[in-house]
RONU-409812 format. One record per residue: x, y, z of N, C-alpha, C in turn; residue number from 1. Coordinates in nm, 2 decimals, m for minus. Layout:
<pts>
PT,nu,nv,nw,cau,cav,caw,cu,cv,cw,num
PT,X,Y,Z,X,Y,Z,X,Y,Z,NUM
...
</pts>
This chain:
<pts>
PT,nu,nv,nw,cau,cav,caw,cu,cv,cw,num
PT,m3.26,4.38,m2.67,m3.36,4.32,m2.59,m3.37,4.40,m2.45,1
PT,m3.48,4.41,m2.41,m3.51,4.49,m2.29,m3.58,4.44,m2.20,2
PT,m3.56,4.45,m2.08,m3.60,4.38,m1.97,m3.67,4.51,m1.90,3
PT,m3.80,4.43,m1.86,m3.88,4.53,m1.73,m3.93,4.45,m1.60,4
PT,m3.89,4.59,m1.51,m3.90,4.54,m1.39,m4.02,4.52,m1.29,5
PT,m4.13,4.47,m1.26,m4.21,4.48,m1.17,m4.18,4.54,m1.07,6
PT,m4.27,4.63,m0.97,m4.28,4.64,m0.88,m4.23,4.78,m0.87,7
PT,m4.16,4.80,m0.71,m4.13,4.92,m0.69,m3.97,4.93,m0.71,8
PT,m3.96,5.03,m0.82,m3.78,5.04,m0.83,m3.71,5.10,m0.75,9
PT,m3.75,5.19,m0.59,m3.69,5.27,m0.51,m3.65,5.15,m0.38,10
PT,m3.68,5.04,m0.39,m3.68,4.91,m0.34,m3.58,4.83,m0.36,11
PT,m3.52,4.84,m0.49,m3.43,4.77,m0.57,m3.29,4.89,m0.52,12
PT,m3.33,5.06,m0.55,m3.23,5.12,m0.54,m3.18,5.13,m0.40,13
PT,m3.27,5.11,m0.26,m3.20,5.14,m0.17,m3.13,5.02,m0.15,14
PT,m3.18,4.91,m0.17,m3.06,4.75,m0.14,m2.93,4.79,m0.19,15
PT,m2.95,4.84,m0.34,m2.81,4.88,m0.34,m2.74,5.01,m0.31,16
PT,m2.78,5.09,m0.26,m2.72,5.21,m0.15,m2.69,5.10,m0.06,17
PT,m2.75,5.04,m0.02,m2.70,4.97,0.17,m2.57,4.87,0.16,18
PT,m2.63,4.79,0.03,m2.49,4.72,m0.03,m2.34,4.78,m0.04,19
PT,m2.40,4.92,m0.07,m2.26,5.00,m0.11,m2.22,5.06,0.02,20
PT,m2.28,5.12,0.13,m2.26,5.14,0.25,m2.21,5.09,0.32,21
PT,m2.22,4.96,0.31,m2.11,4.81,0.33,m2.03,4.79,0.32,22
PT,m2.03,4.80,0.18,m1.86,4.78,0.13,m1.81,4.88,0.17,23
PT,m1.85,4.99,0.20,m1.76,5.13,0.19,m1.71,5.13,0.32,24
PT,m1.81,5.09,0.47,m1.75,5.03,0.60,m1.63,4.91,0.63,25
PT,m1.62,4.85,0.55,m1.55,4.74,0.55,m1.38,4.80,0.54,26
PT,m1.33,4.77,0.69,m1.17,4.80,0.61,m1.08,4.72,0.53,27
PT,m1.03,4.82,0.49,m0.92,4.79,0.36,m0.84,4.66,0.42,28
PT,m0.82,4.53,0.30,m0.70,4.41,0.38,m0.56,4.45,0.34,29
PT,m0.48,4.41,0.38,m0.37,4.35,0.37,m0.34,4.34,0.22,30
PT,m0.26,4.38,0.12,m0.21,4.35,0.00,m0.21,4.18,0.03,31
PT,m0.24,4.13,m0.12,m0.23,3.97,m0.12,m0.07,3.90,m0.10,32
PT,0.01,4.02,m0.13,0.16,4.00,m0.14,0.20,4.01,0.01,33
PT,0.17,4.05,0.07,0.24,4.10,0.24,0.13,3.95,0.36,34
PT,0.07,3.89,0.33,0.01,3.79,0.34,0.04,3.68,0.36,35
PT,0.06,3.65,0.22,0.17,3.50,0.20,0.29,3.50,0.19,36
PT,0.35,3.64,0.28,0.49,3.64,0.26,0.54,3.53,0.31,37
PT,0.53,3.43,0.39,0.54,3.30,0.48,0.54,3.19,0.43,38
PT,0.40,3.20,0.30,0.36,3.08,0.31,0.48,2.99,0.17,39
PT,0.47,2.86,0.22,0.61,2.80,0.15,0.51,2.78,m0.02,40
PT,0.65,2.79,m0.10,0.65,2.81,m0.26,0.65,2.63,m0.34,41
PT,0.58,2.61,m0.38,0.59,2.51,m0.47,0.61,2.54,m0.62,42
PT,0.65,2.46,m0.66,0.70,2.48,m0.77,0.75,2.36,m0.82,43
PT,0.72,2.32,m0.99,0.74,2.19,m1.03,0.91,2.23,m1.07,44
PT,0.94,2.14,m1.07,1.15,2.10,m1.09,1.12,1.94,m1.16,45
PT,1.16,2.00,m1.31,1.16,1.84,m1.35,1.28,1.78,m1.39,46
PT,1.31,1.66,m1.36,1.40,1.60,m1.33,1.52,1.58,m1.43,47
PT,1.52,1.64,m1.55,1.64,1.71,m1.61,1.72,1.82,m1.53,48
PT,1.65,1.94,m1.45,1.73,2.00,m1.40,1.74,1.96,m1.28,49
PT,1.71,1.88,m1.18,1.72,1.86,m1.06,1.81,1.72,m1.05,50
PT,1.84,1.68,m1.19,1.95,1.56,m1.19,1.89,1.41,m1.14,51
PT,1.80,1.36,m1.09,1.77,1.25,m1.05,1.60,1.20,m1.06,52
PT,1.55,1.11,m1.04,1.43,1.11,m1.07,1.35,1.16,m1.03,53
PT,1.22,1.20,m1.07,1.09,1.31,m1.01,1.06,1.25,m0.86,54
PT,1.08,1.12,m0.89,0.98,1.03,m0.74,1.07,0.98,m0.68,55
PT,1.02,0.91,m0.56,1.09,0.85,m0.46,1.09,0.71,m0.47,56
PT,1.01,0.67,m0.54,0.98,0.55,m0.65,1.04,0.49,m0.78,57
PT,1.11,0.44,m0.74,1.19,0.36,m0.88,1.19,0.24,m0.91,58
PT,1.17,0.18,m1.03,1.14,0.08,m1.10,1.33,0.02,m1.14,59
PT,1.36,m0.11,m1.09,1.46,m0.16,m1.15,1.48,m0.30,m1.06,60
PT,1.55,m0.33,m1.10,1.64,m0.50,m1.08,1.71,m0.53,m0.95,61
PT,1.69,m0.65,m0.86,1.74,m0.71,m0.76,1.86,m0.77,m0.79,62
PT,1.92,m0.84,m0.71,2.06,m0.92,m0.74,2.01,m1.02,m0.80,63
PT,1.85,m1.08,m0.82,1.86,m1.22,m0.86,1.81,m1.20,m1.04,64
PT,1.83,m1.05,m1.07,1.76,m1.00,m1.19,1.61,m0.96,m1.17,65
PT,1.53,m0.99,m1.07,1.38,m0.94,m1.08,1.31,m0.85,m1.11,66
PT,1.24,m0.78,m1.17,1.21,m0.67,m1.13,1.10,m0.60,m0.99,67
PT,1.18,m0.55,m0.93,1.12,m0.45,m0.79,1.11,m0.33,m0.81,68
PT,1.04,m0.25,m0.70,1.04,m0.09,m0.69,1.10,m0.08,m0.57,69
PT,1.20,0.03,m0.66,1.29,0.05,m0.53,1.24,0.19,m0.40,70
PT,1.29,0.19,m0.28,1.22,0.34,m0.25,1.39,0.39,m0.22,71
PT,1.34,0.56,m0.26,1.47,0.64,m0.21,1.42,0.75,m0.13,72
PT,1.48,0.71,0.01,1.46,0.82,0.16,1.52,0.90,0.09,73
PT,1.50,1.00,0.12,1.57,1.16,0.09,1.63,1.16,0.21,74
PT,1.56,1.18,0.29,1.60,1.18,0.44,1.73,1.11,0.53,75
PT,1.71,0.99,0.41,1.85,0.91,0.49,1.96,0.89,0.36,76
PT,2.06,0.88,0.45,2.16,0.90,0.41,2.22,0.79,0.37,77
PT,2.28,0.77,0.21,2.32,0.64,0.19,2.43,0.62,0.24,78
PT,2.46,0.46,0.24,2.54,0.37,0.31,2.59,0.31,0.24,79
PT,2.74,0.25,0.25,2.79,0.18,0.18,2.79,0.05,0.21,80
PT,2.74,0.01,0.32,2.75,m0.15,0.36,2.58,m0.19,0.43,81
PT,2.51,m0.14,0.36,2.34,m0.11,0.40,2.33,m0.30,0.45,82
PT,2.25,m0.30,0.52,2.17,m0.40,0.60,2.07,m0.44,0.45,83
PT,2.07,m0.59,0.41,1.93,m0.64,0.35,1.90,m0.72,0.45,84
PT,1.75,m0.75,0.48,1.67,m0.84,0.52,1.65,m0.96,0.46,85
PT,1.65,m1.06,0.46,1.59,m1.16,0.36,1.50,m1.29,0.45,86
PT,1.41,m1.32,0.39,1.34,m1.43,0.47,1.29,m1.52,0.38,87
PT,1.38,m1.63,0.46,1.33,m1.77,0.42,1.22,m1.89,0.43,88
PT,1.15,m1.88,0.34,1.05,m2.02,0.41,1.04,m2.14,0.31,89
PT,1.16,m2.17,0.29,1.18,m2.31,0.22,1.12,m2.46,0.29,90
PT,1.22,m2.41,0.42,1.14,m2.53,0.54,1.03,m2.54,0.55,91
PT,0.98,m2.46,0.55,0.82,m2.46,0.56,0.76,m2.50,0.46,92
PT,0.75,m2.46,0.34,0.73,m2.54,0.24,0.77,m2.67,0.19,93
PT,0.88,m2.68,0.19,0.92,m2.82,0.24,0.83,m2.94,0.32,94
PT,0.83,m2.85,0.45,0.76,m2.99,0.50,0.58,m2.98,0.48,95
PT,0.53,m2.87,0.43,0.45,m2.88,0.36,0.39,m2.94,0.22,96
PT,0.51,m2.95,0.17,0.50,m3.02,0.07,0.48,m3.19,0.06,97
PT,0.58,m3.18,0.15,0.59,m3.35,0.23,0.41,m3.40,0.25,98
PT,0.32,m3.27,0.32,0.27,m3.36,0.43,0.14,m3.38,0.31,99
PT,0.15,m3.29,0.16,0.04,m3.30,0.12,0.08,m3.46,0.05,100
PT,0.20,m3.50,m0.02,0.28,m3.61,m0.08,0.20,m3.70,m0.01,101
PT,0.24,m3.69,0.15,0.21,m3.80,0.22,0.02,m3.82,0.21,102
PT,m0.04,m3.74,0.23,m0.18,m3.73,0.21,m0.24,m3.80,0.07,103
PT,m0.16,m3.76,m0.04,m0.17,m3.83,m0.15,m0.19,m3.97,m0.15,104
PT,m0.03,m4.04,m0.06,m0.01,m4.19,m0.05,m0.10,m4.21,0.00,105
PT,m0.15,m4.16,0.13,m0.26,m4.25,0.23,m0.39,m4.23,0.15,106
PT,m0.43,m4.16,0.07,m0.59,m4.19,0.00,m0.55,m4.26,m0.16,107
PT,m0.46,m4.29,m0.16,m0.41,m4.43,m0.29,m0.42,m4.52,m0.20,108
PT,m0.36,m4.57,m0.11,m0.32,m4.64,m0.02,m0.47,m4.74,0.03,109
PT,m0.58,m4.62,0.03,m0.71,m4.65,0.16,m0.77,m4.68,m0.02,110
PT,m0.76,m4.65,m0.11,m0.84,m4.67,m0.23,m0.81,m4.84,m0.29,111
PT,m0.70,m4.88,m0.22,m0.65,m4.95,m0.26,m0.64,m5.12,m0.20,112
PT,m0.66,m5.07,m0.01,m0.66,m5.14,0.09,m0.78,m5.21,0.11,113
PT,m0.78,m5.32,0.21,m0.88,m5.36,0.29,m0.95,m5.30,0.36,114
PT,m1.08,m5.36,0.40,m1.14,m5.23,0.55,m1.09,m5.20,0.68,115
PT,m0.98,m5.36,0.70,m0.98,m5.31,0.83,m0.81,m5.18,0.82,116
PT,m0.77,m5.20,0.71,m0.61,m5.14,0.69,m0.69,m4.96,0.65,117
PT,m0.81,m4.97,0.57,m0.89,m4.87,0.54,m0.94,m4.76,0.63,118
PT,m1.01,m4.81,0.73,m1.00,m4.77,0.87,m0.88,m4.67,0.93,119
PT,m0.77,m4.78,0.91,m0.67,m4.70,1.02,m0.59,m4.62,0.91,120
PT,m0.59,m4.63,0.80,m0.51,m4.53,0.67,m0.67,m4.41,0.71,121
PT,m0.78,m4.43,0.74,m0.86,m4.30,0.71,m0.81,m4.24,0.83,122
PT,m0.77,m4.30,1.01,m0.75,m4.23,1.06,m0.63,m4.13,1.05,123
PT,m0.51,m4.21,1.01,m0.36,m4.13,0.95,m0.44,m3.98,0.86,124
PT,m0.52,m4.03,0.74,m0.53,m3.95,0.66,m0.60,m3.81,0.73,125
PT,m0.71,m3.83,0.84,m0.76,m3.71,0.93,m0.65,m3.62,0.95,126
PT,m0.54,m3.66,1.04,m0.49,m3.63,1.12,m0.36,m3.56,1.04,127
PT,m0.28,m3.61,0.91,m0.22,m3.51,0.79,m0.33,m3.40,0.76,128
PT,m0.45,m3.45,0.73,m0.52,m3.35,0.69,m0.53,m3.20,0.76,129
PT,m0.56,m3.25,0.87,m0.57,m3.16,1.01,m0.43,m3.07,1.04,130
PT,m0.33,m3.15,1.03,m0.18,m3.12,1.04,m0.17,m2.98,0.92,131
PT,m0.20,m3.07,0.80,m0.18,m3.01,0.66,m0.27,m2.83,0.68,132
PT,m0.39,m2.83,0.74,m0.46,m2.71,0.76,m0.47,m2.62,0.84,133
PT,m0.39,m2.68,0.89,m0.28,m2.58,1.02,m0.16,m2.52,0.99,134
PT,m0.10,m2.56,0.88,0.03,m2.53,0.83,0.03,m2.44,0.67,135
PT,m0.04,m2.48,0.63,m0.09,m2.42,0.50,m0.11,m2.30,0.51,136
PT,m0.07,m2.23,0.54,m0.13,m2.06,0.55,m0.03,m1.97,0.60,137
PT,m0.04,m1.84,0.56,0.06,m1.75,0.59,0.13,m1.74,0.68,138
PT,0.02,m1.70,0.80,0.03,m1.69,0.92,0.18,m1.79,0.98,139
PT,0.13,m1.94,0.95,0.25,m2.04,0.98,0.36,m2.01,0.91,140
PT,0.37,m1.99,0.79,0.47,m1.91,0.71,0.55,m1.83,0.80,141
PT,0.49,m1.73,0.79,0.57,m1.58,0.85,0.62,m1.65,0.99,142
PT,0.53,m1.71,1.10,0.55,m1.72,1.17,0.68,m1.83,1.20,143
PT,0.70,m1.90,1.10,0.83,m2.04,1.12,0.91,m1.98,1.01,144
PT,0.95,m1.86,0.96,1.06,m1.86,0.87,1.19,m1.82,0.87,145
PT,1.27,m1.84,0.85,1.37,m1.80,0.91,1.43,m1.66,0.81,146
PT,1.46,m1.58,0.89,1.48,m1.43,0.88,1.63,m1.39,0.87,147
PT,1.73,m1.36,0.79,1.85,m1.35,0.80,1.95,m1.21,0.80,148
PT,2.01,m1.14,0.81,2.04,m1.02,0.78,2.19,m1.02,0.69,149
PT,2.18,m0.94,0.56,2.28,m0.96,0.49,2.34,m0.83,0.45,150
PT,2.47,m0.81,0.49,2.56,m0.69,0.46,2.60,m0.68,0.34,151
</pts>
């Protein structure tokens, strides 16, 4: 198959004379090797020869049996008597639990009552309610729980 060219071909040949005059001006770089003599080497190391796991990420078991991800600093240095954290919000829950109980009794209670006993069980019942929607949430959580440090 043969291709023809329109036009003028002395048009086409000087572009590439000038092309090549170009390149021919242009100085020589640097070997690709004397360049990145600096730059740092990566390289994969899989965790047969490097003895421990690929990631900093590990999958296994708490004291209570759970399963967690564990992290491992490279950077720091293990301890033998390491600091855990632990935070409790039992109390909180607890008296959360109470106040929904109690909210329960008072709308059996007003289902159950007179008007005028009806009345004052709806106002109790606002005011758990109110209590109950202020407490119910994280925020109250994190913020009332008790935080302990265990060696």
């Amino acid at each position: 198959m043969s291709m023809r060219i329109e036009g003028n071909p002395e048009l086409f040949r000087s572009w590439d004379e000038e092309k090549g005059k170009e390149m021919q001006k242009k100085p020589k770089t640097e070997p690709e090797e004397k360049k990145n003599a600096f730059a740092p080497e990566d390289a994969y190391v899989s965790s047969e020869k490097s003895g421990r796991a690929t990631g900093l990420y590990q999958i296994g078991k708490d004291e209570e049996g759970n399963r967690t991800v564990f992290f491992d600093d490279p950077k720091k240095p293990k301890a033998e008597g390491e600091e855990k954290c632990i935070t409790n919000t039992d109390k909180v829950d607890r008296e959360i639990r109470k106040l929904k109980e109690e909210a329960k009794r008072l709308k059996q209670q007003i289902h159950n009552g007179d008007e005028e006993e009806k009345k004052r069980l709806g106002q109790r019942l606002a005011q758990v309610e109110m209590e109950l929607s202020q407490k119910d949430n994280d925020g109250y959580r994190k913020a009332n729980a008790i935080v302990s440090n265990k060696e």
